[in-house]
N, C-alpha and C positions, 0 to 999 in steps of 0.2 A: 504494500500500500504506500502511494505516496503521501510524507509529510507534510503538512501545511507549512509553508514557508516562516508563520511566525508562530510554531511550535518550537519548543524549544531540543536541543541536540538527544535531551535526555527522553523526549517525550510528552514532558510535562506540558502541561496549557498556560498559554501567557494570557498576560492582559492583551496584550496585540490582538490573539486572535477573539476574545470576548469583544472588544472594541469593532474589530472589523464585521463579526456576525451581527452587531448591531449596528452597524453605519455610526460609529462614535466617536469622538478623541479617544485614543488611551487615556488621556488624563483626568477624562468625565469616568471611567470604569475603574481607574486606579481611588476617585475619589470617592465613590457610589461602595467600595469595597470597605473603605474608611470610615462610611454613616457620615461622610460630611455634611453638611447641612443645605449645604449649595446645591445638593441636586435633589429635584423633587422625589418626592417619595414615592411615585408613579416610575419614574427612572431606574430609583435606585432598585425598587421592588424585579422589575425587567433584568435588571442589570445581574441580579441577586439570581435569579431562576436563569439564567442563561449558563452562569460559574456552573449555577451548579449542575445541569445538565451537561455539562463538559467535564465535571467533574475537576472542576480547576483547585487548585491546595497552593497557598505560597509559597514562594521557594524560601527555605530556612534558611540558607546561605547566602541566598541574596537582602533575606530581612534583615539579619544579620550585620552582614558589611553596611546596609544603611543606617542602622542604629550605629552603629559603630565610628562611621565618617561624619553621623548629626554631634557625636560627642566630640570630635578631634577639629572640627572646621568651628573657626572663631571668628565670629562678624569683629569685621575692622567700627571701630565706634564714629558714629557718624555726626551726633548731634542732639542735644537734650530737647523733647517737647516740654510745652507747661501745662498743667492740670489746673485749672481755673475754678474753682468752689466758693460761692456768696452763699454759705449758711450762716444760723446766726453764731452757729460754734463751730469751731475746726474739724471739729469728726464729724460734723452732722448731717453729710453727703451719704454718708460709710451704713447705709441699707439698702437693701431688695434687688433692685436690679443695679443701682451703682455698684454695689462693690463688685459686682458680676464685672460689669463694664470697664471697672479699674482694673480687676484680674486677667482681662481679656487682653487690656489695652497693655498694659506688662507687656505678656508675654510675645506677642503681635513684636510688638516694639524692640523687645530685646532679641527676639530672630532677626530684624533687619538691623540692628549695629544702634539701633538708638537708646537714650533713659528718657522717663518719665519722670517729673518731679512737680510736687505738688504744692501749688501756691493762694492763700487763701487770702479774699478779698476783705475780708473784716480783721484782720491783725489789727492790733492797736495802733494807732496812730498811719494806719494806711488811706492814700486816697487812691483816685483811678489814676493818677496821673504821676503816682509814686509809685504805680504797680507798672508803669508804661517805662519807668526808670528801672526798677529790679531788671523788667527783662530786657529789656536791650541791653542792661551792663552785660546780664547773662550771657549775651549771644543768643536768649532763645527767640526762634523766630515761627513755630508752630504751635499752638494751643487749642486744646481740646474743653471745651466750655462743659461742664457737667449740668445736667438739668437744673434750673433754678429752684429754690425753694418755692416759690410762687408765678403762674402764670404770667405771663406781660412785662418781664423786667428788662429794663432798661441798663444798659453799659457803656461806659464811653470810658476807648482807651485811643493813642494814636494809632486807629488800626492799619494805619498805610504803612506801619514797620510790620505785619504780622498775617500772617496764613494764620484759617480757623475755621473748625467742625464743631457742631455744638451738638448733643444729644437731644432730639427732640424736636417740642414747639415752644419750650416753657421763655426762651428768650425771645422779647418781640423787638428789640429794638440793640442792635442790627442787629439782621439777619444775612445767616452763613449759610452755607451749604451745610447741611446737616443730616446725620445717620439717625434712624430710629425704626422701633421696633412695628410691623406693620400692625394697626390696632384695628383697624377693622376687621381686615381679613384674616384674621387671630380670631378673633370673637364671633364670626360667623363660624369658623372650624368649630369653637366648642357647641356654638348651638345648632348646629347639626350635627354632633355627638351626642349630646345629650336628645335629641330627635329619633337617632338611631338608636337610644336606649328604651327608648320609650317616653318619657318624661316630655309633659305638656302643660306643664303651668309653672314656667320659670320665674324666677323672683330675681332682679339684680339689687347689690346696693353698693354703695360706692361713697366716696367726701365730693365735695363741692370741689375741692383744688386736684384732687384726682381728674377726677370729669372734665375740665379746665386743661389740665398736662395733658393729657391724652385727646384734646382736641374734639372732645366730648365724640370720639368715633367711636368707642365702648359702647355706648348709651344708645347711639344713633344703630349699630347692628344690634344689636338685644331689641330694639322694636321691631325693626326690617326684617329679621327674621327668627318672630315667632312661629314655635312648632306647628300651631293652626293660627294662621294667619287670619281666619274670620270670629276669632275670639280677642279681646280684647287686651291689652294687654297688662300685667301687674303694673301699677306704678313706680317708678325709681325711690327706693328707700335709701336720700340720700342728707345726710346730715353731716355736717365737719367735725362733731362732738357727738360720737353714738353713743347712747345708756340702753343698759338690758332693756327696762321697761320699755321704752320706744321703737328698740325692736321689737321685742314678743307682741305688742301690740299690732303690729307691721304683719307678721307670722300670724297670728291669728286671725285678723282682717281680711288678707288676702289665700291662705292657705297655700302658699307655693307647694310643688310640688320637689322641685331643688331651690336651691338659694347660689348663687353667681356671686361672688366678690373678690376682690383685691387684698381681704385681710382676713387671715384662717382666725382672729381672737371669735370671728360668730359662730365659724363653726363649733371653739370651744363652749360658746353661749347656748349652740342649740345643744349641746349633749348634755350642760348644767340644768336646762329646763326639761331634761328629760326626753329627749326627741331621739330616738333609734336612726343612728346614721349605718351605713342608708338603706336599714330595713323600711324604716318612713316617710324620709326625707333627704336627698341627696346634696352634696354639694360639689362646687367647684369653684375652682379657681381664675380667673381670666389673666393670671399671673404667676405663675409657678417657679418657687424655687426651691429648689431641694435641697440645698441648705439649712433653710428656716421650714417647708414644707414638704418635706418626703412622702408623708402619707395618704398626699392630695392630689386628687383628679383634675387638671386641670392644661392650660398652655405652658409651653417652657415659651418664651419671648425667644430663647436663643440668644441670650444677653452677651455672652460673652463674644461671639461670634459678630453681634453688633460691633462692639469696640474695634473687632480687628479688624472690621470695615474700617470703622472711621480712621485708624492708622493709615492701614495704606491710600487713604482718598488723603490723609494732611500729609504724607510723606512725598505725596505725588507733587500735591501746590506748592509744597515748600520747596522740591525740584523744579518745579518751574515757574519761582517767585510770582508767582501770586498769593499777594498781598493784600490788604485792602477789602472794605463792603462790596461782594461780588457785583455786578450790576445783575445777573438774571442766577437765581440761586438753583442748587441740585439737591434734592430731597430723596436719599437712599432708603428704601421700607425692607426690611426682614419678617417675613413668617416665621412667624411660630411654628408649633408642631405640637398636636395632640397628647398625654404622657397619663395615662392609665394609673389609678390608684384605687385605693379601698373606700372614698367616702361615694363613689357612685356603684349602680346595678342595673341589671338589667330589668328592665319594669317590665311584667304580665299586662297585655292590654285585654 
């Protein structure tokens, strides 16, 4: 029998030939092999039944030697970014999906030769225009804006010495080209999950300044597609200071059938009031992290994965000195991905 030109001497099945049986890059089949996130799940699923009808196995030797030359090859150091944080205390960025996005933006960064270093807009006696002095003494010339504590804020630095990606929508004035996590069509995946479980009278709740950061696209897909679209839909249980009582009375009112949120303390609320999760009542998450929530059904954002977008989009401007408030800006969205936990089930209709 003749061998396929990109089998390899031993026999073995390469990527080559997975790639070629599917019309692909290698490097979409090398990635789909890895669960990277970059390729849809539709893809990578294909990609996955094709190996394995081939019967494809890594080569040990060659995994090997690449482990091997990732440890021994040492990025030449290229250039500090800055990490830009207006909370009203210095850690106070350092939850949920930021520190995801710090952790991402690390490592992203230290594969290509660069550091991160992180500079905080409320140090004592700091203005904007002391912080426009810090960095240029620095040398740094790229900075990554971290979501603001509140929607619509405003910054003025000399941005015509400086390249800059900001996380999000929460900065409105400038505005940069910016990475963030795609929220709508995140939030349509979970509620066609929870559709596909059975589950028909969802409940979201949310804060006011959430609703606000995320561009109110949460809110706006939790209406657009309810499970039965000629029922009405629960009201948004949304408040900036939740108490039990104003929940449970929310719970009771409306009877969801699951409960949708950003913040697992309700689900600890529905188990204090006695609620069977999720013999009774389901929940999920429209933010998932597994960090802080492992045992939750819900979206992973893919946060870290955001960051190392945003890396190589400022590593690029700052190769190609651009500077300055873009005049037409680029808005990068990440999908989520579905992540299976214990507080949902499958409903009997």
């Amino acid at each position: 029998m003749r061998k396929s030109p990109n089998t390899s001497s031993t026999g073995r099945v390469t990527i080559c030939e997975i790639a070629d049986r599917l019309k692909v890059h290698q490097s979409t089949v090398s990635r789909a092999l890895r669960k990277d996130p970059r390729i849809s799940t539709k893809m990578r699923e294909k990609i996955l039944q094709v190996a394995k009808d081939l019967d494809y196995k890594p080569d040990p030797m060659l995994s090997s030697l690449v482990a091997y030359r990732k440890t021994r090859i040492r990025q030449t150091y290229h250039a500090t970014l800055g990490w830009i944080t207006n909370y009203p205390t210095r850690s106070g960025w350092r939850e949920y999906e930021r520190v995801a996005y710090h952790r991402g933006a690390i490592r992203r960064a230290t594969e290509l030769g660069y550091q991160i270093e992180e500079f905080w807009l409320g140090e004592s006696g700091m203005t904007q225009q002391r912080m426009t002095q810090i960095l240029t003494t620095r040398n740094i010339e790229g900075l990554f804006f971290v979501p603001q504590p509140r929607s619509r804020a405003h910054l003025s630095l000399d941005w015509s010495k400086f390249s800059a990606i900001s996380f999000g929508r929460t900065l409105a004035q400038p505005v940069f080209h910016n990475v963030d996590a795609d929220h709508f069509r995140s939030f349509v995946v979970l509620m066609r999950q929870i559709k596909r479980l059975g589950y028909r009278r969802p409940g979201f709740a949310t804060w006011p300044r959430v609703h606000e950061a995320t561009d109110r696209l949460w809110t706006a897909a939790y209406l657009a597609y309810q499970p039965i679209p000629q029922q009405p839909p629960i009201p948004v249980f949304m408040h900036e200071k939740w108490t039990k009582a104003e929940f449970r009375k929310w719970l009771d009112k409306h009877k969801p059938d699951v409960v949708i949120s950003h913040d697992e303390s309700l689900l600890h609320w529905m188990e204090e009031f006695g609620m069977e999760i999720p013999g009774k009542i389901g929940f999920a998450l429209a933010a998932k992290h597994a960090e802080f929530s492992p045992r939750c059904s819900g979206i992973d954002e893919n946060s870290e994965f955001v960051a190392e977008t945003a890396v190589n989009l400022l590593i690029d401007l700052t190769n190609r000195r651009e500077t300055g408030i873009p005049q037409r800006t680029i808005s990068t969205l990440i999908e989520g991905q579905w992540v299976d936990g214990s507080t949902l089930r499958r409903v009997n209709q």
